[in-house]
PDBQT receptor file of N, H, CA, C and O in Angstrom, charges set to zero:
ATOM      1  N   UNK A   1      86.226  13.042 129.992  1.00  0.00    +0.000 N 
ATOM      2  CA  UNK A   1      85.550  14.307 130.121  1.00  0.00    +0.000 C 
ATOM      3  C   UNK A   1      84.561  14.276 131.284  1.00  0.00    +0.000 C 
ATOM      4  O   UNK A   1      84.372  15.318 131.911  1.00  0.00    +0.000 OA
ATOM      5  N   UNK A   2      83.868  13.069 131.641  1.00  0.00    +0.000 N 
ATOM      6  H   UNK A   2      84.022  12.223 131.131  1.00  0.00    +0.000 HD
ATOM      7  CA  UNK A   2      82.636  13.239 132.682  1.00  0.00    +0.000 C 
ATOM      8  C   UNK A   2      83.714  13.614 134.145  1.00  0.00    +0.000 C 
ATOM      9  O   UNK A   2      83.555  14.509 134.976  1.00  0.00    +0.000 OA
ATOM     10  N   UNK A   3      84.606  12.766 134.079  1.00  0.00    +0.000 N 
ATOM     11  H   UNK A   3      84.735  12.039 133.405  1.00  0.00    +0.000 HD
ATOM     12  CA  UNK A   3      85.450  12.888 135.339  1.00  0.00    +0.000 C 
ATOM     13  C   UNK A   3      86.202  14.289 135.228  1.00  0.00    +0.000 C 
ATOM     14  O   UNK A   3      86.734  14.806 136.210  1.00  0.00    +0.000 OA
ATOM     15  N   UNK A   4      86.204  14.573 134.602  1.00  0.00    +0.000 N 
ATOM     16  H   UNK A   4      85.771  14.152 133.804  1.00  0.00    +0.000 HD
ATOM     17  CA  UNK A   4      86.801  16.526 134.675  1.00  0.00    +0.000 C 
ATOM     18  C   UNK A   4      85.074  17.243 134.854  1.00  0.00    +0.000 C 
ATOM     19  O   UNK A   4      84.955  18.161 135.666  1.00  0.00    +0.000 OA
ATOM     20  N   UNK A   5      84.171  16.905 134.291  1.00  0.00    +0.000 N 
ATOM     21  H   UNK A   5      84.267  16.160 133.632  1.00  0.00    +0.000 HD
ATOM     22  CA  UNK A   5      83.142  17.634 134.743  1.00  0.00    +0.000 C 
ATOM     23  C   UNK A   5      82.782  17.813 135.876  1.00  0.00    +0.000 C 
ATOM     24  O   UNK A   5      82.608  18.966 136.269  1.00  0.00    +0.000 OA
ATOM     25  N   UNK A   6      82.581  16.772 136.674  1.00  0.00    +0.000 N 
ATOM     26  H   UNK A   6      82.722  15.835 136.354  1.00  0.00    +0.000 HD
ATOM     27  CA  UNK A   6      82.692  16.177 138.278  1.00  0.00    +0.000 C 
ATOM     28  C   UNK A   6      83.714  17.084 138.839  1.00  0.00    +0.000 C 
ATOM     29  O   UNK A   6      83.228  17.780 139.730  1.00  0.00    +0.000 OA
ATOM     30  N   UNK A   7      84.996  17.318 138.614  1.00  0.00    +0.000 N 
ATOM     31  H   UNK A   7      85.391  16.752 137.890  1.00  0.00    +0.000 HD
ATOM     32  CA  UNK A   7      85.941  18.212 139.353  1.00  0.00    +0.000 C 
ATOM     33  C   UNK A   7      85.553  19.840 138.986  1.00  0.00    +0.000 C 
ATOM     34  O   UNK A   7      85.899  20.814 139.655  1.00  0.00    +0.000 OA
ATOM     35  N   UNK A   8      84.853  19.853 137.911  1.00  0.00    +0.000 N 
ATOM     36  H   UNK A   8      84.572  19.062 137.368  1.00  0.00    +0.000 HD
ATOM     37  CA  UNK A   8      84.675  21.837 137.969  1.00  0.00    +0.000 C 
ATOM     38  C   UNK A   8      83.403  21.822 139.070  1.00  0.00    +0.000 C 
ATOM     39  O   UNK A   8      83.174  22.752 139.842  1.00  0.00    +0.000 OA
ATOM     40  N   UNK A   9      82.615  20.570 138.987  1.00  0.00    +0.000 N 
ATOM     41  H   UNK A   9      82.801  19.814 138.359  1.00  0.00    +0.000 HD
ATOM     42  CA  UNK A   9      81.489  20.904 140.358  1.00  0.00    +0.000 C 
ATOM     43  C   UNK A   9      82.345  21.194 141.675  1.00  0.00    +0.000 C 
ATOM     44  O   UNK A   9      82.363  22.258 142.294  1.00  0.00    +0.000 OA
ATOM     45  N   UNK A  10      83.082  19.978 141.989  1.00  0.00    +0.000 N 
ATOM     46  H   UNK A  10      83.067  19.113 141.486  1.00  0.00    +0.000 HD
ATOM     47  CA  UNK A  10      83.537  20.417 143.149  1.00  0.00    +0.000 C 
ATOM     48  C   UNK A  10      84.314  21.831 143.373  1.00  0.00    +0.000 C 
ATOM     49  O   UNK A  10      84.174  22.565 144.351  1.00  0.00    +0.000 OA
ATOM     50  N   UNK A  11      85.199  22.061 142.203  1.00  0.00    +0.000 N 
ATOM     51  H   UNK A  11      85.312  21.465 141.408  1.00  0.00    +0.000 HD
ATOM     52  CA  UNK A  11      85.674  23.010 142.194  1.00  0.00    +0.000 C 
ATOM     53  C   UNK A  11      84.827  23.913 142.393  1.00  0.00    +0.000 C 
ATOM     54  O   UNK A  11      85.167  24.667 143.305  1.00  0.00    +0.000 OA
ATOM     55  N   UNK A  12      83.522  24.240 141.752  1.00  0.00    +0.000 N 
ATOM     56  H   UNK A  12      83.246  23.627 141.012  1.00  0.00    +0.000 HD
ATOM     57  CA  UNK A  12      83.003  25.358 142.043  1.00  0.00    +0.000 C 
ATOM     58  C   UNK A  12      82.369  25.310 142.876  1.00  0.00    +0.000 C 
ATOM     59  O   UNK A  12      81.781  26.391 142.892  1.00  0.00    +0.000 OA
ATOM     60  N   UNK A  13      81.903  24.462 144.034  1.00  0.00    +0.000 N 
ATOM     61  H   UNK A  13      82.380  23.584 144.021  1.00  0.00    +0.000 HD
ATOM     62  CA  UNK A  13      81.512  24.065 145.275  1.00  0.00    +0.000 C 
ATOM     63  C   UNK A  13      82.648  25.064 146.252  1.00  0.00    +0.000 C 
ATOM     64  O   UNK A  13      82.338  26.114 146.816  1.00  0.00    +0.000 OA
ATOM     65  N   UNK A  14      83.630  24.593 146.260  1.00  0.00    +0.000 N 
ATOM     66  H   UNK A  14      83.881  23.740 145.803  1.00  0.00    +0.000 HD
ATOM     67  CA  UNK A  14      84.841  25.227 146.920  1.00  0.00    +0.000 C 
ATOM     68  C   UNK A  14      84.909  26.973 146.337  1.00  0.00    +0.000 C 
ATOM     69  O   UNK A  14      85.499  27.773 147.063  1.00  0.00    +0.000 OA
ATOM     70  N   UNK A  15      84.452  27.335 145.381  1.00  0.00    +0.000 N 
ATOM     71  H   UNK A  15      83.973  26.685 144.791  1.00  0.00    +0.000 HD
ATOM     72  CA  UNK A  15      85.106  28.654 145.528  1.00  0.00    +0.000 C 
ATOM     73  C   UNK A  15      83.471  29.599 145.789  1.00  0.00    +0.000 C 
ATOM     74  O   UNK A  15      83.344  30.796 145.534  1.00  0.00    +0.000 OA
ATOM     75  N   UNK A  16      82.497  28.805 146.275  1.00  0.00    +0.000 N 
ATOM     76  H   UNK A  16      82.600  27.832 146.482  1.00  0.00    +0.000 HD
ATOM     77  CA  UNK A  16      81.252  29.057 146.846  1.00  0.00    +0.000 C 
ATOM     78  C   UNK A  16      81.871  29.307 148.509  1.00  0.00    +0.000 C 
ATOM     79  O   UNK A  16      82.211  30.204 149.281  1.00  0.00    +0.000 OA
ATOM     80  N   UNK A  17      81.745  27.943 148.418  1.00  0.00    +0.000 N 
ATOM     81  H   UNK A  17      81.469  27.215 147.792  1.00  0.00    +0.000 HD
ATOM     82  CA  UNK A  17      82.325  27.611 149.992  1.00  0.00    +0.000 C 
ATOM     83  C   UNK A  17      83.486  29.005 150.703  1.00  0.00    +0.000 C 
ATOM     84  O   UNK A  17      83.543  29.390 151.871  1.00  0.00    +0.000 OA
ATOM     85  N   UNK A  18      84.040  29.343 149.872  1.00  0.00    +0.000 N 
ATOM     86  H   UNK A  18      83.994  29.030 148.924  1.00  0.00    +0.000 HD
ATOM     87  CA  UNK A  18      85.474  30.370 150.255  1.00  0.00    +0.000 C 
ATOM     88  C   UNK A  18      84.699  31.467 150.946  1.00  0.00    +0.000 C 
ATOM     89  O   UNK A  18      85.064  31.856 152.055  1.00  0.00    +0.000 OA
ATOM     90  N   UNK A  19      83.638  31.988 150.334  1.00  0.00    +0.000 N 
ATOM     91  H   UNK A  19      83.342  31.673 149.433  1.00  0.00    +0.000 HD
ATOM     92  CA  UNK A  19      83.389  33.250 150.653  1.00  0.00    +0.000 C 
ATOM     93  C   UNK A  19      83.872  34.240 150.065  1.00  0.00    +0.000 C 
ATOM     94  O   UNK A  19      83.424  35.340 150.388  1.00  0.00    +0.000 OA
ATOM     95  N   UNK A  20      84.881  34.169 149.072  1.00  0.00    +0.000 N 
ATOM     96  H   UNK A  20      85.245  33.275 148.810  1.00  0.00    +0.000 HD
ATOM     97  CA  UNK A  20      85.735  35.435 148.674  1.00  0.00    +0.000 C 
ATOM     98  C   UNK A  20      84.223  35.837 147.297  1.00  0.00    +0.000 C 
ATOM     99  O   UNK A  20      83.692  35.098 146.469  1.00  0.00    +0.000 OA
ATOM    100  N   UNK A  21      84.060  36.886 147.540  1.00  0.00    +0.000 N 
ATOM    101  H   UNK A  21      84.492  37.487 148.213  1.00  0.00    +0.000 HD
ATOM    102  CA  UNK A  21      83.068  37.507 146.605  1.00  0.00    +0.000 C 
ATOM    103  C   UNK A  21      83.174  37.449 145.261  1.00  0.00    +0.000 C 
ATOM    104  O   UNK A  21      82.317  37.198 144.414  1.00  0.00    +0.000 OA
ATOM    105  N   UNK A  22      84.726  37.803 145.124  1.00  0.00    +0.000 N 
ATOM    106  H   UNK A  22      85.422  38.008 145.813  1.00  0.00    +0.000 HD
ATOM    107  CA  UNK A  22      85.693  37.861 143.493  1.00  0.00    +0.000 C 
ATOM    108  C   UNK A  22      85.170  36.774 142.993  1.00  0.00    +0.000 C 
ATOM    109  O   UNK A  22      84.244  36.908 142.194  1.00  0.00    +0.000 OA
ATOM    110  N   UNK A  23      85.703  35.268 143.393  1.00  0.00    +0.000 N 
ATOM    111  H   UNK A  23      86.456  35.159 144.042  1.00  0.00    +0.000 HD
ATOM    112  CA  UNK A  23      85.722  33.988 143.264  1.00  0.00    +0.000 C 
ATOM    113  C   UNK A  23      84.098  33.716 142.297  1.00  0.00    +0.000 C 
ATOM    114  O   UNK A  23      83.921  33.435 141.112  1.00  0.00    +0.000 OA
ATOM    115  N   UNK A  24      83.032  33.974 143.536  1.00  0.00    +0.000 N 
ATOM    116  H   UNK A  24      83.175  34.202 144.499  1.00  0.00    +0.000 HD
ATOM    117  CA  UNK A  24      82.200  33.407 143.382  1.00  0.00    +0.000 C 
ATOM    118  C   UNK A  24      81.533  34.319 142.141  1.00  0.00    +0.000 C 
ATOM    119  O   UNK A  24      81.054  33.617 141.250  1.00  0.00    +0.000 OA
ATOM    120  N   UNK A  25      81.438  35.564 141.964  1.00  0.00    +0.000 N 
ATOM    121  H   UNK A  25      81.827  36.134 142.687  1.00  0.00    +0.000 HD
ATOM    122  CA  UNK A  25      80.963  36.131 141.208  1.00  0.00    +0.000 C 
ATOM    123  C   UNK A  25      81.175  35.771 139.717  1.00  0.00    +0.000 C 
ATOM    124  O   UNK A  25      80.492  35.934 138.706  1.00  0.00    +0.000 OA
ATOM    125  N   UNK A  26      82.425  35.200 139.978  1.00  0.00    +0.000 N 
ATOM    126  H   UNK A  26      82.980  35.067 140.799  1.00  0.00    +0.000 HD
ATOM    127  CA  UNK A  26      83.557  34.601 138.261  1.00  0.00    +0.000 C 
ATOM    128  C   UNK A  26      82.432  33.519 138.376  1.00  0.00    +0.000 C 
ATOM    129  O   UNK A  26      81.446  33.664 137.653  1.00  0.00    +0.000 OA
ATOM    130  N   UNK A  27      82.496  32.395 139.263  1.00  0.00    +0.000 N 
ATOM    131  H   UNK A  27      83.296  32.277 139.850  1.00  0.00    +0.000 HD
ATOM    132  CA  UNK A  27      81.593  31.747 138.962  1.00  0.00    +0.000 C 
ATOM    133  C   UNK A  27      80.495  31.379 138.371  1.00  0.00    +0.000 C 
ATOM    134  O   UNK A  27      80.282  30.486 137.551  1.00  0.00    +0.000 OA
ATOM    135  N   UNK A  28      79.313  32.723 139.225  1.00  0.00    +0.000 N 
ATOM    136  H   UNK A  28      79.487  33.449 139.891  1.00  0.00    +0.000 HD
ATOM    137  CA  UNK A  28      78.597  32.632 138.846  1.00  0.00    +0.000 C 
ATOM    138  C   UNK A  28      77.982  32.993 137.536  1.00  0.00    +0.000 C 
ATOM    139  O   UNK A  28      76.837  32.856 137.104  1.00  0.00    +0.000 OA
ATOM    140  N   UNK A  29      79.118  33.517 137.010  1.00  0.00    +0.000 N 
ATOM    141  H   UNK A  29      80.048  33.629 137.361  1.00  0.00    +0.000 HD
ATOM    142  CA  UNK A  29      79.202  34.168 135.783  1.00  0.00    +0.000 C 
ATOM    143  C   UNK A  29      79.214  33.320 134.635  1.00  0.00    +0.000 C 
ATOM    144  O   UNK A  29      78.478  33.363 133.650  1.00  0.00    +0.000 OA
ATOM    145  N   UNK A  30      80.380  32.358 134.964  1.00  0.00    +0.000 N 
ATOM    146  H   UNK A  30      80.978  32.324 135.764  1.00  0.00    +0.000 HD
ATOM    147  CA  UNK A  30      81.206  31.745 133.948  1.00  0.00    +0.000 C 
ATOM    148  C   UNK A  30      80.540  30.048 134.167  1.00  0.00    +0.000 C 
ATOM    149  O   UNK A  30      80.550  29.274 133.210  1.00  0.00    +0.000 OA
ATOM    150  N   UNK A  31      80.190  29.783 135.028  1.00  0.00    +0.000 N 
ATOM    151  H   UNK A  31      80.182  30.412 135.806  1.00  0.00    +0.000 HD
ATOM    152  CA  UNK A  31      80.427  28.528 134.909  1.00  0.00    +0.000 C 
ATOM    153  C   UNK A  31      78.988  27.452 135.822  1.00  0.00    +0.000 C 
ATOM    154  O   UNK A  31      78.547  26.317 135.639  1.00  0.00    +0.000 OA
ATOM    155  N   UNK A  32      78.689  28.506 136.745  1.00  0.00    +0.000 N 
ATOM    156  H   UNK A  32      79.046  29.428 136.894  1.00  0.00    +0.000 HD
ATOM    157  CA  UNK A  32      77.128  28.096 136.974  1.00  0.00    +0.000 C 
ATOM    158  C   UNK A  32      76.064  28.121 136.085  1.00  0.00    +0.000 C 
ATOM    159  O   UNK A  32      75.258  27.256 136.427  1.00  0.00    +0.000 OA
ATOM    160  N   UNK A  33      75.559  28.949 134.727  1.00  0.00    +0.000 N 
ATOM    161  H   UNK A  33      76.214  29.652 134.450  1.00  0.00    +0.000 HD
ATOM    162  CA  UNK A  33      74.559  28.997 133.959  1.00  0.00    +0.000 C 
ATOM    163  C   UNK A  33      74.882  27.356 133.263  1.00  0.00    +0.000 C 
ATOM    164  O   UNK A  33      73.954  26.573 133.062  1.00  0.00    +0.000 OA
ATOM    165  N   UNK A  34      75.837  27.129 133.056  1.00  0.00    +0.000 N 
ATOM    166  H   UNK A  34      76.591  27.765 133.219  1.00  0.00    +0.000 HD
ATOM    167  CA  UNK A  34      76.352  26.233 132.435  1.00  0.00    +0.000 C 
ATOM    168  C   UNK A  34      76.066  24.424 133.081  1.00  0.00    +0.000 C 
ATOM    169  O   UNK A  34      75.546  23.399 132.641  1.00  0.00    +0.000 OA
ATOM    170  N   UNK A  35      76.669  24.800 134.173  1.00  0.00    +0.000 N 
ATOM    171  H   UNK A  35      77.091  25.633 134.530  1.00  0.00    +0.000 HD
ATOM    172  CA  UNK A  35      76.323  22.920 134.871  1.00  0.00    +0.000 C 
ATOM    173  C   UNK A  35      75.339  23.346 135.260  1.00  0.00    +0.000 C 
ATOM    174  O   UNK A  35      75.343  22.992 136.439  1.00  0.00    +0.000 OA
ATOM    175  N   UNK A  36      73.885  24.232 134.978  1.00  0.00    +0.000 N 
ATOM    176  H   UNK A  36      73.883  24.520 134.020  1.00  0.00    +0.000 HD
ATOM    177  CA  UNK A  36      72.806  23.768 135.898  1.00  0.00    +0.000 C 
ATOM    178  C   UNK A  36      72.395  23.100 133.928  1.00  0.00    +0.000 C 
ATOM    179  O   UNK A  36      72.112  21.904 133.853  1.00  0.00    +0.000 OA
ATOM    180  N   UNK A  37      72.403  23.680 132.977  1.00  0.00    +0.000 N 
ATOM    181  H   UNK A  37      72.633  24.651 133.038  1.00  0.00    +0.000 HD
ATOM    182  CA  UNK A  37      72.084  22.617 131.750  1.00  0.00    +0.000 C 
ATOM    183  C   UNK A  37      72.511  21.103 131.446  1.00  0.00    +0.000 C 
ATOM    184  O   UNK A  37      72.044  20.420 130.534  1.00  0.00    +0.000 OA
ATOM    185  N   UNK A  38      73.702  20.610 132.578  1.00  0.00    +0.000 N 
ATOM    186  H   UNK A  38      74.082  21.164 133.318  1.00  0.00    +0.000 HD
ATOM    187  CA  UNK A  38      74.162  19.423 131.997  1.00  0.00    +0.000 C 
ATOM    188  C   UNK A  38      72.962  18.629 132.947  1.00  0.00    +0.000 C 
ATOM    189  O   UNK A  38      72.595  18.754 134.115  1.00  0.00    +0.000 OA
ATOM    190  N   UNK A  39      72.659  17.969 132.092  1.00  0.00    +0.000 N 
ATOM    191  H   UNK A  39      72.957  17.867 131.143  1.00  0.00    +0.000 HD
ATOM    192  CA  UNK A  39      71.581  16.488 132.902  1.00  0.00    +0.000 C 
ATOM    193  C   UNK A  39      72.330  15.678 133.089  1.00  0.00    +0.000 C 
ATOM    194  O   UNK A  39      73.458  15.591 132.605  1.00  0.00    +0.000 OA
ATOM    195  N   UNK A  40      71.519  14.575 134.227  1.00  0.00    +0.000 N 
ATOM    196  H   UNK A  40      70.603  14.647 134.620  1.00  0.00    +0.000 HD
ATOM    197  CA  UNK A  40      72.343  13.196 134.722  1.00  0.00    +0.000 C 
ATOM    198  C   UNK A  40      71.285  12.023 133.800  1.00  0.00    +0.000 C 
ATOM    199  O   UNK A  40      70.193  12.483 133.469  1.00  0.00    +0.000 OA
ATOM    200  N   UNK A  41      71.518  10.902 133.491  1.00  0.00    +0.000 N 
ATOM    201  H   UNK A  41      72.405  10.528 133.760  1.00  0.00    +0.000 HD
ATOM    202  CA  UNK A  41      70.853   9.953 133.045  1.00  0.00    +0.000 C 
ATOM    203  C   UNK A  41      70.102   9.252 134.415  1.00  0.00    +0.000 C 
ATOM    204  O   UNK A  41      70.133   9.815 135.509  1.00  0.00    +0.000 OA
ATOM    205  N   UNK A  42      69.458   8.002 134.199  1.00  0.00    +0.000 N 
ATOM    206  H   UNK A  42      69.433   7.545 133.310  1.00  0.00    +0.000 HD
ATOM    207  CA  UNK A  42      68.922   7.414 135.140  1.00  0.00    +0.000 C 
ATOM    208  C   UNK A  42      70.125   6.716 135.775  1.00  0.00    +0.000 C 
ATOM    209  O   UNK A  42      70.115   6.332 136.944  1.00  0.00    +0.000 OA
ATOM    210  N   UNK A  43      70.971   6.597 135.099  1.00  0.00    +0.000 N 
ATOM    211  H   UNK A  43      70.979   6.909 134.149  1.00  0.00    +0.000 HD
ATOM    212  CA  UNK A  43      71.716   5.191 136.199  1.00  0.00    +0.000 C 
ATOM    213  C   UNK A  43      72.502   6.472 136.814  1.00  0.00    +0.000 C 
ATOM    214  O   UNK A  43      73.565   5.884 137.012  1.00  0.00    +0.000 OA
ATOM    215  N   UNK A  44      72.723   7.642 137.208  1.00  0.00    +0.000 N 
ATOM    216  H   UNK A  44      71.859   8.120 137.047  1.00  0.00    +0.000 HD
ATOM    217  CA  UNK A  44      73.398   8.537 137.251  1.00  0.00    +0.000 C 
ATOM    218  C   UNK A  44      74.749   9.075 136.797  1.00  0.00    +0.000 C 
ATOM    219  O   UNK A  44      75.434   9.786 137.532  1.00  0.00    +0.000 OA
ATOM    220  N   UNK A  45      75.249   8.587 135.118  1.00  0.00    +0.000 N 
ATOM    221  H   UNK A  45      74.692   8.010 134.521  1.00  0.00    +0.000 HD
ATOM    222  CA  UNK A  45      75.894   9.470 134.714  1.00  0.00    +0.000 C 
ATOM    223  C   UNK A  45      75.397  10.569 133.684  1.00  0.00    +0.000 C 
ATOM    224  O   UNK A  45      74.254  10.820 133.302  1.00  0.00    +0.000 OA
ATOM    225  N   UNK A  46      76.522  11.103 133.378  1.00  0.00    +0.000 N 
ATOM    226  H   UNK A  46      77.451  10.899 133.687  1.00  0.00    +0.000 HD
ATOM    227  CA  UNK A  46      76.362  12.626 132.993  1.00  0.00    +0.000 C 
ATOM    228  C   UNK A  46      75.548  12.408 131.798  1.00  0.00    +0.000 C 
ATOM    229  O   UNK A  46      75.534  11.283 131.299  1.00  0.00    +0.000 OA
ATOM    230  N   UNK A  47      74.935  13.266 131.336  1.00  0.00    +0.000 N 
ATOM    231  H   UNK A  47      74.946  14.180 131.741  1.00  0.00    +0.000 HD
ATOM    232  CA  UNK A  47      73.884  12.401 129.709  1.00  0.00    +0.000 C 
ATOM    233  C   UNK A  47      74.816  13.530 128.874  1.00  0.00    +0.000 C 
ATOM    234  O   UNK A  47      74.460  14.674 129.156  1.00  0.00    +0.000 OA
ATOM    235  N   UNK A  48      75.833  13.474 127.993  1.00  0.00    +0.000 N 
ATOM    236  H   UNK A  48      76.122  12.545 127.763  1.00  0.00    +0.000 HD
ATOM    237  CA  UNK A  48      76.785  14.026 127.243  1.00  0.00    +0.000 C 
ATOM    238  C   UNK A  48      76.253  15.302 126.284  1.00  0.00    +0.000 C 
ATOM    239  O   UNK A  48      76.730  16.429 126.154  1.00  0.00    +0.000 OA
ATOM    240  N   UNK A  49      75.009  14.643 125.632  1.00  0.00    +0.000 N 
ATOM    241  H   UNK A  49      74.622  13.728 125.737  1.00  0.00    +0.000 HD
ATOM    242  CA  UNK A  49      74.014  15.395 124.903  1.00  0.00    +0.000 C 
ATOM    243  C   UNK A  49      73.971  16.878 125.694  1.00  0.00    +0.000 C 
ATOM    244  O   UNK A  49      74.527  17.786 125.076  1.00  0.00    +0.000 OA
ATOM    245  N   UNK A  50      73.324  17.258 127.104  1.00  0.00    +0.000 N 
ATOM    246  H   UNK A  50      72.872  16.521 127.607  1.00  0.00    +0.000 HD
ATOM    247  CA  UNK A  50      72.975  18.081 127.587  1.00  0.00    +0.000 C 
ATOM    248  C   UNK A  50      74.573  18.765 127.738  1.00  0.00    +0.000 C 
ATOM    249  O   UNK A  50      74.527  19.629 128.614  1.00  0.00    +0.000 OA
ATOM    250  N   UNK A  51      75.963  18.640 127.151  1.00  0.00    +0.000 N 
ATOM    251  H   UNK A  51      76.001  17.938 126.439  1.00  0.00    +0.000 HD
ATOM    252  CA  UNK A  51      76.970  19.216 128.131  1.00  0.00    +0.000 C 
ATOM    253  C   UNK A  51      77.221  20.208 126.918  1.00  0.00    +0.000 C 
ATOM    254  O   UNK A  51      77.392  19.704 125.808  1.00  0.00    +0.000 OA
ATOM    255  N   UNK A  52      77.253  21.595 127.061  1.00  0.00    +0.000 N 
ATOM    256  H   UNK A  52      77.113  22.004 127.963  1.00  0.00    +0.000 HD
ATOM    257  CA  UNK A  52      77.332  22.932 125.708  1.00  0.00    +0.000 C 
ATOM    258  C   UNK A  52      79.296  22.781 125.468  1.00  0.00    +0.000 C 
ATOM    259  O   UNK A  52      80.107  22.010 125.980  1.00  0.00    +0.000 OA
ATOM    260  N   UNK A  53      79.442  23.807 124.555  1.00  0.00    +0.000 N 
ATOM    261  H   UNK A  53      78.783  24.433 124.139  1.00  0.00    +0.000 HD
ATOM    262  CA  UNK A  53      80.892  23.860 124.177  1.00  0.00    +0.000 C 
ATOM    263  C   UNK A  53      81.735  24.439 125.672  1.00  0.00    +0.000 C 
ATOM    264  O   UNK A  53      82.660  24.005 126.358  1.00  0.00    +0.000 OA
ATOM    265  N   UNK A  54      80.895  25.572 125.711  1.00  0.00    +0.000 N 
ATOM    266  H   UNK A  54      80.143  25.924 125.153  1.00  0.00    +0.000 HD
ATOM    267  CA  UNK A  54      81.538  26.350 127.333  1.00  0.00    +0.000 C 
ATOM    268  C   UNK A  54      81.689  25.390 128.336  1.00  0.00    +0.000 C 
ATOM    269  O   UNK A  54      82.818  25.594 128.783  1.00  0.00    +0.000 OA
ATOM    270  N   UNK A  55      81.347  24.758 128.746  1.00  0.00    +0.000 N 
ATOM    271  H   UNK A  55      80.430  24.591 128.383  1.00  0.00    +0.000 HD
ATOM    272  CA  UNK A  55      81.032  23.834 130.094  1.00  0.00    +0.000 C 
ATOM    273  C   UNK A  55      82.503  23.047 129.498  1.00  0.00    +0.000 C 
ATOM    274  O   UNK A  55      83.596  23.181 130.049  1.00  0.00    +0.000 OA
ATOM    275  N   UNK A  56      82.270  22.251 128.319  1.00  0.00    +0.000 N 
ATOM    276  H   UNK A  56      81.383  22.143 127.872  1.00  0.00    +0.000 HD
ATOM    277  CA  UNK A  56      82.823  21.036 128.060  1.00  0.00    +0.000 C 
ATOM    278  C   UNK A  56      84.735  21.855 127.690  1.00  0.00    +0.000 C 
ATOM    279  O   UNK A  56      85.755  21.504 128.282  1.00  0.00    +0.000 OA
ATOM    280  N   UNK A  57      84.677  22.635 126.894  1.00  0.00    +0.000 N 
ATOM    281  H   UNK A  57      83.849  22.920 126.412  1.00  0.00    +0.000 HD
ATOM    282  CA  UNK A  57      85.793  23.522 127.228  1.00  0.00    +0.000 C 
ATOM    283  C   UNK A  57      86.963  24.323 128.866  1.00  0.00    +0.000 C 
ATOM    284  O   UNK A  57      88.134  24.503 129.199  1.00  0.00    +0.000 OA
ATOM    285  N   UNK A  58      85.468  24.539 129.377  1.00  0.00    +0.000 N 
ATOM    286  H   UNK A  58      84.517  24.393 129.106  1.00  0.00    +0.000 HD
ATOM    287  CA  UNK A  58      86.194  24.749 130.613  1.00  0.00    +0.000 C 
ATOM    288  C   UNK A  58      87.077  23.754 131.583  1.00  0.00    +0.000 C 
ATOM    289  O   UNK A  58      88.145  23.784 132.196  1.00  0.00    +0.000 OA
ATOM    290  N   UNK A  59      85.583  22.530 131.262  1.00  0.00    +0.000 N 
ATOM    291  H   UNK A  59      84.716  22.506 130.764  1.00  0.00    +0.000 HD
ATOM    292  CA  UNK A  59      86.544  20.944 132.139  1.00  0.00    +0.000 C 
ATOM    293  C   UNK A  59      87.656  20.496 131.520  1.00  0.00    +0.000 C 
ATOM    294  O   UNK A  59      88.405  19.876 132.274  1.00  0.00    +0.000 OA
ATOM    295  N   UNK A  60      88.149  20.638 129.992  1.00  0.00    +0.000 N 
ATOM    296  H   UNK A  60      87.540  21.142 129.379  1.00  0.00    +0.000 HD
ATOM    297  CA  UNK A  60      88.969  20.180 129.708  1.00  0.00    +0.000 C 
ATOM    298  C   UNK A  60      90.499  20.887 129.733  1.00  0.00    +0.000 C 
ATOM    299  O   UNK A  60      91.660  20.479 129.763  1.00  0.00    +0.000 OA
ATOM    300  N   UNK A  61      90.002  21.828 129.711  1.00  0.00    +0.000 N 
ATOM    301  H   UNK A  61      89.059  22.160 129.687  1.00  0.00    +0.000 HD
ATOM    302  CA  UNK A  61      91.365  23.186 129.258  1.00  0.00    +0.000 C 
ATOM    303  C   UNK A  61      91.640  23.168 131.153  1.00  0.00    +0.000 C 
ATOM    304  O   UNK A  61      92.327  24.146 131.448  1.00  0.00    +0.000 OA
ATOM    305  N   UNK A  62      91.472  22.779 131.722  1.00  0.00    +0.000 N 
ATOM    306  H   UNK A  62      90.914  21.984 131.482  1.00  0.00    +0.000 HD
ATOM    307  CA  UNK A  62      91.518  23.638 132.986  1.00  0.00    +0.000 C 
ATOM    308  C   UNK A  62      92.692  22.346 133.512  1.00  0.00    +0.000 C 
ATOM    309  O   UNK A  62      92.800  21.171 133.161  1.00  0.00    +0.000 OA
ATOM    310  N   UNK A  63      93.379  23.090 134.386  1.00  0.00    +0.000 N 
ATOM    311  H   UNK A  63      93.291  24.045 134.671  1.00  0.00    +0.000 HD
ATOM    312  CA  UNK A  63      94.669  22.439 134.693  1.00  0.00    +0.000 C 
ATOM    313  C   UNK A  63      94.244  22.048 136.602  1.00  0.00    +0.000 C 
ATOM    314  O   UNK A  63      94.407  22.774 137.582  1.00  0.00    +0.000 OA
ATOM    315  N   UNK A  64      93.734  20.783 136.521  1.00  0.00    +0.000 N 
ATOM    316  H   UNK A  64      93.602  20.193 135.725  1.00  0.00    +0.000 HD
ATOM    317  CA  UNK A  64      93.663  20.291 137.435  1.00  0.00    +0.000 C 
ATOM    318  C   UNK A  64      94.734  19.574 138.237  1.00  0.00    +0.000 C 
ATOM    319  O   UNK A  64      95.587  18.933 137.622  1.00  0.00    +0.000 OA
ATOM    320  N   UNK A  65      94.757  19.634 139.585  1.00  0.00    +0.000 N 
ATOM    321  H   UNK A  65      94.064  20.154 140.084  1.00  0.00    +0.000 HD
ATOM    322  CA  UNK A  65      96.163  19.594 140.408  1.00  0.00    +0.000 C 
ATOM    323  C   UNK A  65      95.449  18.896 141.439  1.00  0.00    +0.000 C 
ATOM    324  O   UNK A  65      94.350  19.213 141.893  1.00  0.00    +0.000 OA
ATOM    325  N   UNK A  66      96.300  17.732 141.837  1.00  0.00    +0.000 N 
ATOM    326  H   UNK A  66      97.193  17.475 141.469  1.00  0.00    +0.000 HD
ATOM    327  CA  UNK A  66      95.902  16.435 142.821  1.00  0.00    +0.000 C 
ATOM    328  C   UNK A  66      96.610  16.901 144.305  1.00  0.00    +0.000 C 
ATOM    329  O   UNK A  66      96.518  16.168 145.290  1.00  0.00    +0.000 OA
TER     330      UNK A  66
């Protein structure tokens, strides 16, 4: 799960990055309120505690492509 969390950042890095308005607005909707609540620990991984159902739902259900 931390390593799918890591890919909706980038992912949503990239549909920032696009410029397309649509994109980012879904975003900011859906999925930014969300990773600004997940905390990092000191050694810098994800601290699990801070990750809600939405966040942790989205990284997993989401069909990531290499």
């Amino acid at each position: 799960m931390e390593s799918n969390l890591y890919l909706v950042v980038e992912d949503t890095n990239r549909k920032i990055d696009s410029g397309d308005e649509e994109l980012i607005q879904n975003v900011a909707w859906a999925t930014i309120p969300h990773l600004k609540m997940v905390k990092k620990l000191p050694n810098g991984r994800v601290n699990l505690a801070t990750v809600n159902e939405m966040i942790r739902l989205q990284a997993n259900t989401h069909r990531w492509r290499f």
